[in-house]
C-alpha positions in Angstrom: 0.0 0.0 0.0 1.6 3.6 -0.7 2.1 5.2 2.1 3.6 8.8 0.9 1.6 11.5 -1.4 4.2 10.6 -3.9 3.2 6.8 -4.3 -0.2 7.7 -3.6 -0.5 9.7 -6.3 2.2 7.2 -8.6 -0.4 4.7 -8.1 -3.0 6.9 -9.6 -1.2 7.5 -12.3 -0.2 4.0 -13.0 -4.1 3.1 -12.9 -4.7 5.6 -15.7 -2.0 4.4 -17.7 -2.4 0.9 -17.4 -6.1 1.6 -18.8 -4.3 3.8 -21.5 -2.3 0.8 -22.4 -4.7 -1.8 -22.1 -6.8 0.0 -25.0 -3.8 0.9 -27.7 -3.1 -3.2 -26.8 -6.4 -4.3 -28.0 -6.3 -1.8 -30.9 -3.7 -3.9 -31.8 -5.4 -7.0 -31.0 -8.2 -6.1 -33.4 -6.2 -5.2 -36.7 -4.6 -8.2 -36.6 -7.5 -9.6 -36.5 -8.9 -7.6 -39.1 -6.3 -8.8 -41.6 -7.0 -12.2 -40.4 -10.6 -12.3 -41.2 -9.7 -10.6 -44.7 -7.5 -13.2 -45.5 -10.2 -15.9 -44.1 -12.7 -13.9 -46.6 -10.2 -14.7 -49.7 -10.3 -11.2 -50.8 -6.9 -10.5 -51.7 -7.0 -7.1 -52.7 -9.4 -6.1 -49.8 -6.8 -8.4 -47.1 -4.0 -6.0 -48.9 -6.1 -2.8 -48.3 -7.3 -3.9 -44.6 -3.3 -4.9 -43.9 -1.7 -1.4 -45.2 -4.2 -0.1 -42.2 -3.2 -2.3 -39.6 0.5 -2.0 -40.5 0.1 2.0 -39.4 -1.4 1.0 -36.4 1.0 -2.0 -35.2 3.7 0.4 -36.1 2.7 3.3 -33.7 2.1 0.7 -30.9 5.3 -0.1 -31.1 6.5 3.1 -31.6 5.0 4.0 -27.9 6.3 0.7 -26.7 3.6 -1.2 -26.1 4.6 -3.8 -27.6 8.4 -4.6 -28.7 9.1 -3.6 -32.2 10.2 -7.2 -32.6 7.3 -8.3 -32.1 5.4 -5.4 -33.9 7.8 -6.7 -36.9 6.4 -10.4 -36.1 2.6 -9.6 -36.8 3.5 -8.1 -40.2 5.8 -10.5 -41.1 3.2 -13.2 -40.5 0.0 -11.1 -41.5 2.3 -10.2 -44.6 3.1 -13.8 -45.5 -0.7 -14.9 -44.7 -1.3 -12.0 -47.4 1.2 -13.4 -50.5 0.1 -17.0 -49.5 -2.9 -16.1 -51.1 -2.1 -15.7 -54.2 -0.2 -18.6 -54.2 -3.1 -20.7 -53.3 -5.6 -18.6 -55.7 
């Protein structure tokens, strides 16, 4: 439990932030799996459109640290892949 004004009000803080964070987390969450559904859809060009989207996204997650930028890097790579496998496949 803080016991000082200064933890007291670090603790508030750390409440609103970790609410911040939780939100720009599931932001990400969901344009992932926005691309994912696209590709599930087997739209190409509308998984392309939906991806270039969710790249901006991922990247300014990352960009506020979040999430790592490896792992930023990861869900493109993957969503990216998931993407050109398509057109293998179509």
């Amino acid at each position: 439990m803080a016991n000082s004004a200064q933890a007291r009000k670090r603790a508030r803080q750390a409440l609103v932030a970790r609410a911040h964070n939780a939100s720009l987390r599931s932001r990400l969450r969901t344009a992932v799996k926005a691309v994912r559904k696209a590709v599930d859809a087997g739209d190409k060009a509308a998984a392309q459109q939906v991806f270039q989207q969710s790249v901006s996204i991922i990247d300014s997650i990352a960009d506020k640290d979040i999430v790592h930028k490896n792992v930023a890097a990861r869900h493109k790579s993957r969503l990216s892949a998931a993407i050109k496998a398509m057109g293998a496949a179509a």
